[in-house]
N, C-alpha and C positions, 0 to 999 in steps of 0.2 A: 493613459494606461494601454501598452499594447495587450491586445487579447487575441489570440490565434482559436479558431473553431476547427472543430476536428469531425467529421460526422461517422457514423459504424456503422453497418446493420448486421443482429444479430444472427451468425449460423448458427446451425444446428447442433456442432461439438463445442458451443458454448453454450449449451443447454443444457438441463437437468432433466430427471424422469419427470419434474412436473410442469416440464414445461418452459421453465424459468430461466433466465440466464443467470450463469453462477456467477458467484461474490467475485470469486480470484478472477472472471472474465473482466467483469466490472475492473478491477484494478488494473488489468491489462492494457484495458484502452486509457484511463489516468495514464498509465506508463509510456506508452505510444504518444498519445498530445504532449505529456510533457518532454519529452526526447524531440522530438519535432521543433517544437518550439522553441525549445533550447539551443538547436541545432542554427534556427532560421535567424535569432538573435545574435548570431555568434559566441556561445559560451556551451555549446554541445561536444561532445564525442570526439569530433577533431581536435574543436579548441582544446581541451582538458588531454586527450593525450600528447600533443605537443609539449604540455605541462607539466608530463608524468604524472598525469592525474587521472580521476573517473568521479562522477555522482554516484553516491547514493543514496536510497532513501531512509530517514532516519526513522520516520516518524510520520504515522498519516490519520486522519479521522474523517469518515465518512457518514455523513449522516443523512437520510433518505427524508424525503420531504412528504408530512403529511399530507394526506388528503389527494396524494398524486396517483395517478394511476400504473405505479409503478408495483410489477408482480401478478399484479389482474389479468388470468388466463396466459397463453402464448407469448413469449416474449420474442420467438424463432421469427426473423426478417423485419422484426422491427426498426427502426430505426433510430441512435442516440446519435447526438451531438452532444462533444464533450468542450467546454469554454474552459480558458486558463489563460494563469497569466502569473509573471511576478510576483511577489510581493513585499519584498526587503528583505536585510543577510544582517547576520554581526561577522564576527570574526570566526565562528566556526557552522555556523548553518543559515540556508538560505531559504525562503520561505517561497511554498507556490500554490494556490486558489485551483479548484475547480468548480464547475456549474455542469450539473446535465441536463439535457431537456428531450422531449420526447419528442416525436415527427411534428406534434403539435405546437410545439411553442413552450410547451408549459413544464416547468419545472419539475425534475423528478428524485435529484439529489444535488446535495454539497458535499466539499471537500477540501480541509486545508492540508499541507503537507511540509514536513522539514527536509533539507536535504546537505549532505557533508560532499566533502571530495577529501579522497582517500590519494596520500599516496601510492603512486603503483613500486618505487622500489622499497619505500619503508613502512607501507600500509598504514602512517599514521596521518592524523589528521591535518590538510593543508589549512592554511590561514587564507581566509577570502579577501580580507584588505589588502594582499599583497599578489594578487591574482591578477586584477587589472582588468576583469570580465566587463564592465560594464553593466553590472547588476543596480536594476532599480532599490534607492537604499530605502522606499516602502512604498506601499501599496494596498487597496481595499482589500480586507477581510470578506473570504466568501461564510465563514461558519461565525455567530455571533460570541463564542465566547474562547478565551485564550487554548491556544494547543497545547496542552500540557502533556508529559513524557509520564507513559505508565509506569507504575512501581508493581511490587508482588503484592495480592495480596489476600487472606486467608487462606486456608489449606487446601490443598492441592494434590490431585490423587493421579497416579499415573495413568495413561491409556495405552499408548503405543511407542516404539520407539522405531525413526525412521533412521534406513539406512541411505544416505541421499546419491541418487542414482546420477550415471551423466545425462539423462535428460532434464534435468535442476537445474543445470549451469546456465549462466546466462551470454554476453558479450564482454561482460568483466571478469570472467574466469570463477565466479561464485555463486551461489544457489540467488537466482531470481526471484525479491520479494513477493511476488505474487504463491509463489510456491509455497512458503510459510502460511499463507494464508489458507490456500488448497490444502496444509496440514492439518489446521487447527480446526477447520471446519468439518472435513474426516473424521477428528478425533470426538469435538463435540455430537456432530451423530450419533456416532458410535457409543457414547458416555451418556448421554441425554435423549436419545431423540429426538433431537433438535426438529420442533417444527416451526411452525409461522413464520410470519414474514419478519427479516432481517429491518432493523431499525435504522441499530446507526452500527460501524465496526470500528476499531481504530489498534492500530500497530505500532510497535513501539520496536527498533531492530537495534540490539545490542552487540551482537559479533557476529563475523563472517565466517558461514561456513564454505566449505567446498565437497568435491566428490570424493565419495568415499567416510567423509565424516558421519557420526551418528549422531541421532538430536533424540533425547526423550520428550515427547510429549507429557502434560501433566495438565488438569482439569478443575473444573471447581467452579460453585454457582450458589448463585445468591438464595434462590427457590423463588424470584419472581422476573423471571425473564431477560437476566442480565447475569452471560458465561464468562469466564477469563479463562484464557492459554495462557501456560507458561512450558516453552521450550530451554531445554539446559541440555549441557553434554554430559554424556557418563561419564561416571569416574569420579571428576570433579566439583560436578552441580552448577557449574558457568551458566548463567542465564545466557541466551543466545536471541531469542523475542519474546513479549507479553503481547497479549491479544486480549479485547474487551469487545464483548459481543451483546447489543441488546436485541431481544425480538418481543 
């Protein structure tokens, strides 16, 4: 199994007033090690645009490991290492692991992830069996139980609607999943007061927006410490991402 380590330390504009480093930072560096290693594999950014293609992420679930010291005062110049690796494809998604660990050694989250390649002239879906990448066809499981794709679900109350600016765009020409997340977690504040510490998150990304597009936010919670986002466009109520939040 190849596994590429990627190490961080946390600044300070990826802090929060309490200290903390934000969730959508968190997904930042996942994005960075997996771009990296994609890249050092040969099946990154080059490769795929030769292809008229690009990754993206379909699907991700992050779950923060008890008992770790993750959160605990000042997260500012600490130190993560993020681990990753492969881990099998079918014919439309390919699947990839993460592990993080603290300066210490010791485990402080997991994470598995799906991921597609879009064509860049007909935006639909490439077939991976006929791609040629040299994808491992499986690999260890970093989270013990199946990644399953969120659906909607109870009712859901508006919060905000964003209008997506060009600092959203990414290298693909479309808002950067981390930014969805920087949405949803705005809105749950704002809706909830969202406090304590984040458990686990996980994102489910249904269509690509760009600039200038608008995405309504919409909200909704269990009353025992588990939120869900659902993003849609106006107008026509198009899901665009679900988001599930435990803390």
């Amino acid at each position: 199994m190849d596994v590429r380590e990627e190490k961080f330390v946390v600044k300070t504009n990826e802090c929060g007033a309490d200290g903390r480093i934000r969730i959508a930072a968190l997904m930042q560096y996942l994005q960075e090690a997996a771009v990296l290693h994609a890249e050092q594999l040969g099946f990154g950014f080059e490769k795929l645009s030769s292809l008229d293609g690009y990754w993206v992420l379909s699907n991700i679930r992050v779950e923060i490991t008890p008992a770790s010291r993750w959160g605990d005062g000042s997260a500012w110049n600490e130190q993560i290492t993020v681990r990753t690796w492969p881990s099998g494809y079918s014919r439309s998604v390919a699947t990839r692991e993460f592990v993080g660990l603290d300066r210490e050694g010791c485990e402080i989250f997991r994470a598995g992830s799906e991921w597609m390649v879009i064509n860049k002239k007909t935006n639909k879906l490439k077939n991976l069996f006929h791609l040629n990448l040299g994808l491992p066809k499986t690999g260890q499981k970093a989270l013990p139980n199946e990644l399953n794709r969120l659906e909607p679900q109870g009712d859901y109350r508006p919060v905000d609607r964003v209008r997506v600016p060009y600092s959203s765009i990414d290298l693909n020409g479309h808002v950067n999943n981390t930014e969805y997340v920087r949405w949803a977690i705005d809105a749950l504040r704002h809706a909830f007061r969202l406090e304590g510490d984040i458990r686990s998150l996980q994102a489910t990304y249904l269509s690509e927006i760009f600039e200038d597009d608008e995405v309504d936010i919409a909200v909704s919670s269990d009353g025992n410490g588990k939120f869900r986002v659902l993003g849609s466009k106006p107008g026509d109520g198009r899901a665009v991402y679900l988001m599930e939040v435990v803390c």
